[in-house]
C-alpha positions as CSV (number, residue, x, y, z in Angstrom):
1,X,84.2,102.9,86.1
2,X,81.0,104.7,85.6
3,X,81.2,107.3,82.9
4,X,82.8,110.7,82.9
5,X,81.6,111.9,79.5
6,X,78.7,114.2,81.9
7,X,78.5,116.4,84.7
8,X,78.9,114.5,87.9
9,X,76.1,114.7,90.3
10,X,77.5,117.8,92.4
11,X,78.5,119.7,89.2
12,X,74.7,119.8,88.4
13,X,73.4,120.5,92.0
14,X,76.3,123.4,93.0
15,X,77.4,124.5,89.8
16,X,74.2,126.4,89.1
17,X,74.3,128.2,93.1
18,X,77.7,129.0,92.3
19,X,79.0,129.4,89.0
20,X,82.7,130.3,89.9
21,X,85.0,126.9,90.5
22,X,87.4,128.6,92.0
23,X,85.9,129.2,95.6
24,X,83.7,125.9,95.0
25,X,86.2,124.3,94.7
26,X,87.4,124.9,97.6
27,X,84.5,124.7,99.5
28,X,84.0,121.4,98.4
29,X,87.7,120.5,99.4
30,X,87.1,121.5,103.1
31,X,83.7,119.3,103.7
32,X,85.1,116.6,102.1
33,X,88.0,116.9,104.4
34,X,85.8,117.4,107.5
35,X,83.8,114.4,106.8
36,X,86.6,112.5,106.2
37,X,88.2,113.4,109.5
38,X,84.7,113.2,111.0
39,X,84.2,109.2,109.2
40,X,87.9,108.1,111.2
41,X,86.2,109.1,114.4
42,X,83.5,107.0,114.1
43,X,85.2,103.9,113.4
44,X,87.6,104.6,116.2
45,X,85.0,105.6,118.7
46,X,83.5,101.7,117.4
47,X,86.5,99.8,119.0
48,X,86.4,97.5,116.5
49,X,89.3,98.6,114.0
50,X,90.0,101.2,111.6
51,X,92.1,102.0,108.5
52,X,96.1,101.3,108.3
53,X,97.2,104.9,108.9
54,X,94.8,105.1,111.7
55,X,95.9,102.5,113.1
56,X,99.1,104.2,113.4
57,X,97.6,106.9,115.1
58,X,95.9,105.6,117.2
59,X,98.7,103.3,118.2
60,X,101.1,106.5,118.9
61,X,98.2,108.4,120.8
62,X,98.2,105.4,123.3
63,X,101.9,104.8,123.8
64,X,102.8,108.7,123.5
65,X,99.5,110.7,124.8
66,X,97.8,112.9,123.1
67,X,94.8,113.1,120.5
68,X,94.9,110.2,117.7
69,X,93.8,113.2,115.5
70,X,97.1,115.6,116.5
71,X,99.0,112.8,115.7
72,X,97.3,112.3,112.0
73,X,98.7,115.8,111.2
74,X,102.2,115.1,112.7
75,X,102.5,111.5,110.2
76,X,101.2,113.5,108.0
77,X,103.9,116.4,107.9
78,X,106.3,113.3,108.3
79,X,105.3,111.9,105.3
80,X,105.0,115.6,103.5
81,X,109.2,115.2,104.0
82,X,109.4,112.1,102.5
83,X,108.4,113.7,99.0
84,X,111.5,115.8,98.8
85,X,113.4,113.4,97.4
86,X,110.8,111.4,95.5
87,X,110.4,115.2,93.9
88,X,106.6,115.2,94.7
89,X,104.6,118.7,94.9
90,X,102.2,119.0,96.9
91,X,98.5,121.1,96.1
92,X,96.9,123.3,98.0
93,X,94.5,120.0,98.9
94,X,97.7,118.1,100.2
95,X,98.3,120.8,103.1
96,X,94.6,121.3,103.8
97,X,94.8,118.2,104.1
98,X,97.4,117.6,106.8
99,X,95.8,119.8,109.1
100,X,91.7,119.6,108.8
101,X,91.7,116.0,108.6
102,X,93.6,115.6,112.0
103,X,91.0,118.9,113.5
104,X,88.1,117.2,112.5
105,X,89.2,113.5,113.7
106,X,89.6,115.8,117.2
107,X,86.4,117.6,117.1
108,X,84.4,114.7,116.2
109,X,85.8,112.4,118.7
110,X,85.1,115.4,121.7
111,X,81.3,115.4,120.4
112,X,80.9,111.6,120.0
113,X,81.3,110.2,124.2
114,X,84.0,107.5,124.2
115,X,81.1,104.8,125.5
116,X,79.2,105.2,122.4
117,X,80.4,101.8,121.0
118,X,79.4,100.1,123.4
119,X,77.4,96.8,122.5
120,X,77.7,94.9,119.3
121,X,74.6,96.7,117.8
122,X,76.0,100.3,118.8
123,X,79.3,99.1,117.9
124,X,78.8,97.9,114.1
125,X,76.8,100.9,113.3
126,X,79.4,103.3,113.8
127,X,81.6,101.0,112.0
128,X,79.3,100.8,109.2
129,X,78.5,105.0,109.2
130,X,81.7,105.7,109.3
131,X,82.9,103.3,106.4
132,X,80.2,104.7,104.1
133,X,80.9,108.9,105.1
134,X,84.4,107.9,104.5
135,X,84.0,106.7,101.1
136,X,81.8,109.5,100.4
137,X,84.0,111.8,101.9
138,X,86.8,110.4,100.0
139,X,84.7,111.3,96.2
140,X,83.9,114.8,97.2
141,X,87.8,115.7,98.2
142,X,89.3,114.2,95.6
143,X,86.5,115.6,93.4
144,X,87.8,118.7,94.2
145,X,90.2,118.6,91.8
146,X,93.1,120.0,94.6
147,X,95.8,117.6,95.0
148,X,96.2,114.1,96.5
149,X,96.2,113.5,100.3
150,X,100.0,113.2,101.4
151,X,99.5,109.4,102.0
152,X,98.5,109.1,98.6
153,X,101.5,110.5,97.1
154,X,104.1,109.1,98.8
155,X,102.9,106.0,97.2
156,X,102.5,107.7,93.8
157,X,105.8,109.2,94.1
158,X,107.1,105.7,95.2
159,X,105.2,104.3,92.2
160,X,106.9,106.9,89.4
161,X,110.5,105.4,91.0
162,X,109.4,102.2,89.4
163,X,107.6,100.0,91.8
164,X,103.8,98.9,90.8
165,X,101.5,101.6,92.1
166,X,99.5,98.5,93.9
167,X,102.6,97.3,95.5
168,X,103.7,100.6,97.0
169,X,100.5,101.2,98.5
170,X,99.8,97.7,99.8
171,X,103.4,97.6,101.1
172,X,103.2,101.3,102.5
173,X,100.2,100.6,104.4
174,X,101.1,96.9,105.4
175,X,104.5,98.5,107.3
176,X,102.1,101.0,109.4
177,X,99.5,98.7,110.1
178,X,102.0,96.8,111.7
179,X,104.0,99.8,113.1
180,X,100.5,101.0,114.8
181,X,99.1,97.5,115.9
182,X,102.7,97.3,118.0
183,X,102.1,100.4,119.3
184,X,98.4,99.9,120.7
185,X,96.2,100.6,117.6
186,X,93.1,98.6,117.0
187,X,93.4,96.1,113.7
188,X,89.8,94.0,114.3
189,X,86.9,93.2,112.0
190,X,86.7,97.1,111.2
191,X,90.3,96.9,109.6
192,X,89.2,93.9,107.7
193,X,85.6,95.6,106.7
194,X,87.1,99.0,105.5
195,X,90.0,96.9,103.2
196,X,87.3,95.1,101.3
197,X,84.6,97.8,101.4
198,X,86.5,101.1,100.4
199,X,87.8,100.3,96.9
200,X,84.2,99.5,95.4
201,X,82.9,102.0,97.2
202,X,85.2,105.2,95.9
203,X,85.2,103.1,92.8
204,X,81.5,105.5,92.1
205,X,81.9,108.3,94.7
206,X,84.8,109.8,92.8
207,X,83.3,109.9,89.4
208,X,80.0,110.4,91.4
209,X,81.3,113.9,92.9
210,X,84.4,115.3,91.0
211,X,83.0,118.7,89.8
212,X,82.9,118.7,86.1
213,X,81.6,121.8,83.7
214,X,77.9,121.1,81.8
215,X,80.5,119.8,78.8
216,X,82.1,117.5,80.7
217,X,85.9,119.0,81.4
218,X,87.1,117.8,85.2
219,X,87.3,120.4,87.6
220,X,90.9,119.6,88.1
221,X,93.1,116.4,88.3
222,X,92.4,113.7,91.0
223,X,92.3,109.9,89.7
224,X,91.8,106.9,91.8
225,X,95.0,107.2,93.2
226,X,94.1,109.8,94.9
227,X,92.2,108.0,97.7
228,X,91.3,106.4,100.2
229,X,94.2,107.1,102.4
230,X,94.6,110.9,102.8
């Protein structure tokens, strides 16, 4: 992990515009939210696969109707209930989450036409766009320092009932992948691209864009587990 011992790279180009965290903060939250909403869109609107919890809503958009990015915030909510009884508390970040997320996968796909994947060339460079926004995207939320995405911490919460953080997460997202591919979603190269790309990716946009003070305190708390999966 790069080191933390500094200010991150948007501590020392906001920090000095605007001075109080507090509404950076969550200004901060809210783009990185939209861009990550905005980074799903693009790999869906590239045909050519997208993320496990995607998948899934994608999957229940075909067989159901309605937008893949209405359904983001319903699974979303759904999982929101499944930390009552793994006693997890959600942040202010966790229910902006649940909602902008699922807007801005919805507004993006209304701007980008549905034929814009069309052609291997076309195809791959939304793939590829949208893999590096959502990795970006993924550092500036969680650098916000407001709470995990609810994806996230059902497999923390999960994780502090005793099973291995990796295998709650791998066998979370292995049960929706396969929930959304029987449902219609896309699992193709994209899938395969995201899983190998996104870990070395956040690995430096987190520590890259958490906001951190000019002697080197963390805006708030958001480690690696934090991400990628809203």
């Amino acid at each position: 992990m790069p080191r933390t011992d500094r200010p991150s790279l948007l501590s020392r180009v906001l920090l000095p515009v605007v001075p109080d965290r507090r509404p950076l903060r969550a200004l901060v939250l809210v783009l990185g939210l939209a861009a990550y909403g905005a980074s799903i869109a693009l790999m869906l609107r590239s045909d050519l696969g997208v993320m496990p919890w995607s998948v899934l809503d994608q999957g229940l958009s075909r067989t159901f109707g309605g937008e893949v990015g209405t359904w983001s915030i319903v699974t979303g909510v759904v999982v929101l209930l499944c930390w009552v009884p793994l006693r997890q508390r959600p942040g202010v970040g966790t229910l902006a989450n649940v909602v902008l997320v699922g807007l801005s996968i919805n507004a993006t796909l209304a701007l980008v036409p549905s034929g814009a994947g069309d052609g291997a060339v076309a195809a791959w460079s939304l793939l590829l766009v949208g893999v590096v926004l959502n990795a970006l995207a993924t550092g500036v939320y969680v650098g916000a320092g407001l709470g995990p995405g609810p994806r996230d911490g059902l497999s923390i919460g999960l994780a502090a009932k005793g099973l291995p953080l990796r295998v709650a997460r791998t066998g979370v997202e292995l049960l929706v992948l396969g929930i959304g591919f029987s449902l219609g979603g896309t699992v193709g190269w994209g899938t395969l691209v995201y899983a190998l790309a996104i870990g070395p990716m956040v690995h430096r946009t987190i520590p890259a864009f958490r906001l951190r003070t000019p002697d080197g305190r963390a805006g708030g708390a958001a480690g690696p587990a934090a991400a990628p999966a809203h």
